[in-house]
Legacy VTK file of the C-alpha trace (Angstrom):
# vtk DataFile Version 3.0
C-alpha trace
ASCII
DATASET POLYDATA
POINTS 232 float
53.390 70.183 84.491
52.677 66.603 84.147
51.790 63.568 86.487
48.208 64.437 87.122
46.741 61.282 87.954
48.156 61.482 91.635
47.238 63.888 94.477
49.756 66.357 95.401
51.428 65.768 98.649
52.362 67.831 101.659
54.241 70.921 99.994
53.106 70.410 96.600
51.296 72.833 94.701
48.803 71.738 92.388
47.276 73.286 89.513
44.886 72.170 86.449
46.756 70.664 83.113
45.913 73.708 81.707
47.833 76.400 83.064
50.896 76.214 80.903
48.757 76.386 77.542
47.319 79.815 78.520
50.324 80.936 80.506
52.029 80.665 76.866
49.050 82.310 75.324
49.601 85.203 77.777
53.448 85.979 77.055
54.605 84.099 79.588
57.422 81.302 78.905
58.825 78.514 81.201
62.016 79.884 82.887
63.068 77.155 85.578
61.735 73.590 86.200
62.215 71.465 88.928
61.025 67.874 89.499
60.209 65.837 92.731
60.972 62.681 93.261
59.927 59.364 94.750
60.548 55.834 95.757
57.380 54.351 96.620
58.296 51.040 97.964
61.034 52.306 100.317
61.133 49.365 102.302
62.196 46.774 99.644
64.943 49.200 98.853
66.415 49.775 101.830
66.003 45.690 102.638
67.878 45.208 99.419
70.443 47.946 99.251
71.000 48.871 102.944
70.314 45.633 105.044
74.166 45.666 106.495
75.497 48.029 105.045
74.456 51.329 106.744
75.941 49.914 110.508
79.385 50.021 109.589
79.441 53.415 109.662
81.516 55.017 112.682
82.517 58.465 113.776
83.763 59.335 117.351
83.702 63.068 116.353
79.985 63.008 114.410
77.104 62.490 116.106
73.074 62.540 115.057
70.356 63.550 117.657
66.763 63.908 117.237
65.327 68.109 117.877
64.644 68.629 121.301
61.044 69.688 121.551
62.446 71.013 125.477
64.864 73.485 123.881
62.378 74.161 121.114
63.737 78.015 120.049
67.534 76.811 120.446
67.007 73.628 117.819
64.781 76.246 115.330
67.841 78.541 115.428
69.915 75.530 115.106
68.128 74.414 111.649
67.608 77.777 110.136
71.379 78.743 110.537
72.570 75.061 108.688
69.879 75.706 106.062
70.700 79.295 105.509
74.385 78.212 105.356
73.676 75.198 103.090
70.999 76.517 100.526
72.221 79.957 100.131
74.018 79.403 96.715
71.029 78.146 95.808
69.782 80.121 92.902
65.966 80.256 94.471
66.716 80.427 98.097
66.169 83.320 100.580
67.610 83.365 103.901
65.007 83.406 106.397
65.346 85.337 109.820
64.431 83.729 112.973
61.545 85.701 113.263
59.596 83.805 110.305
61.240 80.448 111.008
59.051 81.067 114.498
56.161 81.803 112.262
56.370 79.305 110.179
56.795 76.686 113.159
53.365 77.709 114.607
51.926 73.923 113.542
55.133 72.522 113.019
53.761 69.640 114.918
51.303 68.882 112.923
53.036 67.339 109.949
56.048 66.781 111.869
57.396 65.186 115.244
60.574 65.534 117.314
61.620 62.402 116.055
61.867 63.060 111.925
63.726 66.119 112.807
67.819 65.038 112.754
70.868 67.242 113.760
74.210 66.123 112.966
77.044 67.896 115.122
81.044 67.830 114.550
82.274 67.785 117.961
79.562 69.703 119.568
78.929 72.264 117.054
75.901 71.472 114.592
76.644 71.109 111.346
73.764 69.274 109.108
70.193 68.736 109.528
67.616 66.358 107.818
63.724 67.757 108.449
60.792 65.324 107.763
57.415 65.577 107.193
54.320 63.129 106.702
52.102 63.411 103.867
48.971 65.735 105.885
47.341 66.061 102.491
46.248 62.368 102.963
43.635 63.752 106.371
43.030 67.282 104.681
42.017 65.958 101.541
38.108 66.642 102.472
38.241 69.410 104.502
37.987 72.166 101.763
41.628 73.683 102.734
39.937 74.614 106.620
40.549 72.684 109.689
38.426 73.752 112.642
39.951 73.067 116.180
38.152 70.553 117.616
38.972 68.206 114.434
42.402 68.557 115.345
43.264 66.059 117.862
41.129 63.228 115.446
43.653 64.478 112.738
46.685 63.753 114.825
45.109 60.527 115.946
44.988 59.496 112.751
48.218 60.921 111.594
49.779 57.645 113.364
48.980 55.408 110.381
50.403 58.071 107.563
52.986 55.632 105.975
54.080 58.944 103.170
56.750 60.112 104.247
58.655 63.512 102.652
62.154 64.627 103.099
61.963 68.984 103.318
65.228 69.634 103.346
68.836 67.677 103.790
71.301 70.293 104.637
74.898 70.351 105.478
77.288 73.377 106.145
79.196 74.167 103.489
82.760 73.869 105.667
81.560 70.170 106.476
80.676 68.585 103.304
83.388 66.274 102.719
83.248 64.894 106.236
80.924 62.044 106.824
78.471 64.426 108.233
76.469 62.931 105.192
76.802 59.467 105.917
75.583 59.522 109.509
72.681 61.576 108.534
71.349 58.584 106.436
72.418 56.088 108.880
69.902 57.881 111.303
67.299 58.429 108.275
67.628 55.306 106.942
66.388 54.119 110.412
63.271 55.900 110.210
62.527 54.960 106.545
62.130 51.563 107.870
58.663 52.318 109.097
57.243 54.266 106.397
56.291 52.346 102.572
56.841 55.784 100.689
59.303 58.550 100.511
59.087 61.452 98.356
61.233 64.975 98.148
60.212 68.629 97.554
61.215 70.608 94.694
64.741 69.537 93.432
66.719 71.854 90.645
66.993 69.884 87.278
70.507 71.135 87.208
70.844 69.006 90.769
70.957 65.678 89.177
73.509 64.755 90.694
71.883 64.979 94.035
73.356 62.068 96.251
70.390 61.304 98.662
67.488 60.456 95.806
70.241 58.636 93.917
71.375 55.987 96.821
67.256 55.813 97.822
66.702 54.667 94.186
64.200 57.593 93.820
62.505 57.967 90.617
61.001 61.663 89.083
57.552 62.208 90.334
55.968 65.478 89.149
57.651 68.415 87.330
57.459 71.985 88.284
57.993 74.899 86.178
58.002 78.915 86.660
56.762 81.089 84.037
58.417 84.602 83.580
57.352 87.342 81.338
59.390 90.336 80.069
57.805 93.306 81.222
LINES 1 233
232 0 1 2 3 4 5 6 7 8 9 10 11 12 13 14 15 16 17 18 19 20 21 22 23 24 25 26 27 28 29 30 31 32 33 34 35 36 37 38 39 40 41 42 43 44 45 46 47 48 49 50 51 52 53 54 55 56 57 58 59 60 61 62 63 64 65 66 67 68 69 70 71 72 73 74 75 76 77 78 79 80 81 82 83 84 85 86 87 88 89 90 91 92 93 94 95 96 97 98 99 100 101 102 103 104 105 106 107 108 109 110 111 112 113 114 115 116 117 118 119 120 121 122 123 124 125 126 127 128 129 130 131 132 133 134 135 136 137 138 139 140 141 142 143 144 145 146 147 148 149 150 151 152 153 154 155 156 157 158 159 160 161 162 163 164 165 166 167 168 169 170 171 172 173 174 175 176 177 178 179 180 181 182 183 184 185 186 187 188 189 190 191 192 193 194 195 196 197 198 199 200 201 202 203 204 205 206 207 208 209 210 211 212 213 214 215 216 217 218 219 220 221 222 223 224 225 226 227 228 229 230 231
């Protein structure tokens, strides 16, 4: 809807400035918006806001741990039961089965790596999960939406000096919410922020203002989002 002047990044759709103007002209009228947000000098933040502040945080009960690519169907099963837990009062969410999850983790490695992948676990049982992604659109941008196989391992060769980085999803069970499951999963995020310059979200619900994790990264709106309905 606006925000035009910068690429989209990994996740993003994109479409011209136009779209909305003959949406309208066709009957259609803007339903739901959402808005992304970003912070794109993460660094200064966190050396400003989070320099001490983030260590004195302590659970013997709570732990973080990074996905274990060696138990690679366990941890998938692991994330898509916290996110269907977390996200399913979510007005646009649909539980996935484990079956697409598997699907949709074909490339996971691509724009991903063990390491951005956190699960948080109350006394052995996980509980919250943090999944990040670097900004791929930044190597795809000239490839015409095709990458051939042997450009592959150039692309992840290069993926080493993508400083974007975007949070997918920041889940925690419903039961656990006003533990510090929270906490400890910035504690551990906060860690890897250090080595990126920008951070940016996926869609977030204008109604979700009140989102804690853009708020304490000092994240500002980025693009807005809207779907068009049409009563049929």
């Amino acid at each position: 809807m606006d925000n035009f002047n910068s690429a989209p990044v990994f996740f993003e759709t994109y479409n011209p400035s136009y779209y909305p103007a003959l949406l309208a002209e066709a009957g259609f009228y803007e339903s739901n918006r959402f808005h992304t947000r970003v912070n794109d000098d993460i660094s200064e933040t966190l050396s400003k806001k989070y320099k001490t502040s983030h260590k004195a945080i302590f659970s013997t009960d709570i732990t973080v741990r990074k996905f274990n690519i060696f138990r690679f169907k366990r941890d998938l099963e692991i994330l898509r039961d916290i996110n269907n837990n977390a996200f399913e009062n979510n007005k646009f969410f649909l539980p996935l089965s484990l079956k697409e999850y598997m699907f949709s983790a074909k490339y996971l490695f691509l724009v991903t790596s063990p390491g951005l992948i956190l699960i948080a676990e109350y006394k052995g049982e996980p509980v919250g999960a943090a999944q990040l992604v670097i900004n791929f659109n930044s190597l795809i941008k000239n490839s015409n939406g095709r990458i051939r196989p042997w450009q592959i391992p150039g692309l992840l060769w290069r993926r080493r000096k993508i400083k974007e980085l975007i949070i997918f999803t920041a889940g925690i069970k419903k039961a656990f919410r006003n533990k510090r499951v929270f906490a400890l999963i910035l504690r551990s995020a906060i860690k890897i922020f250090r080595n990126y310059s920008t951070i940016s979200t996926t869609w977030i619900s204008d109604e979700n203002l009140g989102i804690s994790l853009v708020n304490l990264l000092e994240m500002k709106p980025g693009k807005h989002f809207a779907i068009y309905s049409k009563q049929l």
